[in-house]
PAPAZA-504300 format. One line per 5 residues: number of its first residue (from 0); for each residue x, y, z of N, C-alpha, C. Coordinates in steps of 0.1 Angstrom, whole numbers. Example, Ala and Ser with C-alpha at 12.3 -4.5 7.8 and 13.67 -1.06 7.14 Angstrom:
0> 132/-57/78/123/-45/78/132/-33/78 ~ 128/-22/71/137/-11/71/129/0/79;
This chain:
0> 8/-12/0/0/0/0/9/13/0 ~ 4/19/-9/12/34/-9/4/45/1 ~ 11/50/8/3/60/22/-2/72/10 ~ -10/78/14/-23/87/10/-17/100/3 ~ -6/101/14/4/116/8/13/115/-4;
5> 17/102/-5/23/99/-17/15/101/-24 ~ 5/92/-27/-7/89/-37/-9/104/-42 ~ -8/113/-35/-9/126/-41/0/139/-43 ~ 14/137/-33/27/146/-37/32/144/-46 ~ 31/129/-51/45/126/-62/32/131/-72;
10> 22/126/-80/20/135/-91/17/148/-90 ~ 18/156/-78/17/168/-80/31/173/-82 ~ 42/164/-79/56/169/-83/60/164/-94 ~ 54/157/-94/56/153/-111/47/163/-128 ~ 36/168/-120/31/182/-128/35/189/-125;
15> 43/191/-114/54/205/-117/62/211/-121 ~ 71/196/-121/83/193/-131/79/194/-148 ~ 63/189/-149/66/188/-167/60/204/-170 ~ 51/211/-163/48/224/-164/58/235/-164 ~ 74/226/-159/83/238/-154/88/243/-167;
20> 95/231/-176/97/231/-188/90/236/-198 ~ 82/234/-198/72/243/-208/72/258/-212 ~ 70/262/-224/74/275/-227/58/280/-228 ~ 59/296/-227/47/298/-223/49/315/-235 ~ 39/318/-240/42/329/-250/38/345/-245;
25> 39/344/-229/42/358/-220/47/359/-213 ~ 52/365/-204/67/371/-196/58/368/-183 ~ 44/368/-183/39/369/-171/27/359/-169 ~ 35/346/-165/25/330/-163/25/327/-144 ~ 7/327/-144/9/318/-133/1/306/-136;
30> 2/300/-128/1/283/-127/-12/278/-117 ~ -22/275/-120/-27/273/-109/-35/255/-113 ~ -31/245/-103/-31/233/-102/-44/230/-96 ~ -54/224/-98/-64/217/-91/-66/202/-87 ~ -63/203/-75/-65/188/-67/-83/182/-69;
35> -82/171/-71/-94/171/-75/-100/163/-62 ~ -90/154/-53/-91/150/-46/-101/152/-32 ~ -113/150/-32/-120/153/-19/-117/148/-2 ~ -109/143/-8/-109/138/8/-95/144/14 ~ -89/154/11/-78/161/15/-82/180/8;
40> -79/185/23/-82/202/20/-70/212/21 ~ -72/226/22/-60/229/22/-51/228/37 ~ -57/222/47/-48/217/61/-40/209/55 ~ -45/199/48/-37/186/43/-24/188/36 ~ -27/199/30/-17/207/18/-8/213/25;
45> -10/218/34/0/226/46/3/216/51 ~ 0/209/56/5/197/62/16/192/59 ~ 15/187/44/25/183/39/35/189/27 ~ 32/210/29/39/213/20/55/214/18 ~ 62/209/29/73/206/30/75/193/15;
50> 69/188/13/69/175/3/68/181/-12 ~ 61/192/-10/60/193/-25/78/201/-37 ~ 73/196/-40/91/203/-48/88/210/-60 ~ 89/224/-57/88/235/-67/100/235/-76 ~ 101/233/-86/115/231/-97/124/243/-92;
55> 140/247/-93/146/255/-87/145/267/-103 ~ 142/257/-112/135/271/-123/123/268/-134 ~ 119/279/-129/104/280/-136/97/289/-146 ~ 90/288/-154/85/302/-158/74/310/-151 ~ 74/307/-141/56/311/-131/61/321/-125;
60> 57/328/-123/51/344/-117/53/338/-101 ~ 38/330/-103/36/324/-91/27/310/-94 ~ 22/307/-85/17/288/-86/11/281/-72 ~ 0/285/-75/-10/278/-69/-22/269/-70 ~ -23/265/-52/-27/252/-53/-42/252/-55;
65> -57/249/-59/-68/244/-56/-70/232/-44 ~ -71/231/-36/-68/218/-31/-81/211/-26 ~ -85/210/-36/-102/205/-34/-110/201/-50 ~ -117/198/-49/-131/198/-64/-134/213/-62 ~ -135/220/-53/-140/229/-52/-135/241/-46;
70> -139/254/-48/-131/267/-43/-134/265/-28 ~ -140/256/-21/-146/256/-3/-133/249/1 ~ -125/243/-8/-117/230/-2/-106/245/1 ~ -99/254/-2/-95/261/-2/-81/264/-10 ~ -77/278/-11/-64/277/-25/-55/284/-13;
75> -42/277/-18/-26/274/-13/-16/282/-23 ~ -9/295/-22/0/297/-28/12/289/-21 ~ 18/284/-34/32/274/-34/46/280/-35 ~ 42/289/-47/53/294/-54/48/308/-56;
């Protein structure tokens, strides 16, 4: 069994990593990621934002999180 936080850090670090690369056609990109996952909110997110790995280069302004289906679950700036 993979514990719950995995099941959800590694592909959020793994969409960060392929979004980092990506070329974007303005000077001024942010990023904003939606967790679709209901059963984790933005405590969860804080909880384990130590885990998440923001690429050391990006093209984002800034980059944040949705961390819910929905705007109630609450949004997490990352980056």
């Amino acid at each position: 069994m993979v514990p719950l936080n995995m099941r959800l850090i590694t592909p959020l670090n793994n969409l960060l990593a392929d979004k980092a690369i990506k070329k974007y056609q303005t000077s001024r990109v942010w990023l904003l990621v939606r967790s679709a996952f209901p059963l984790w909110n933005i405590d969860d997110f804080i909880e384990n934002q130590a885990q998440i790995e923001i690429p050391a280069t990006h093209p984002f302004e800034k980059i944040w999180l949705l961390c819910g289906p929905q705007a109630s679950f609450g949004v997490l700036q990352i980056a």
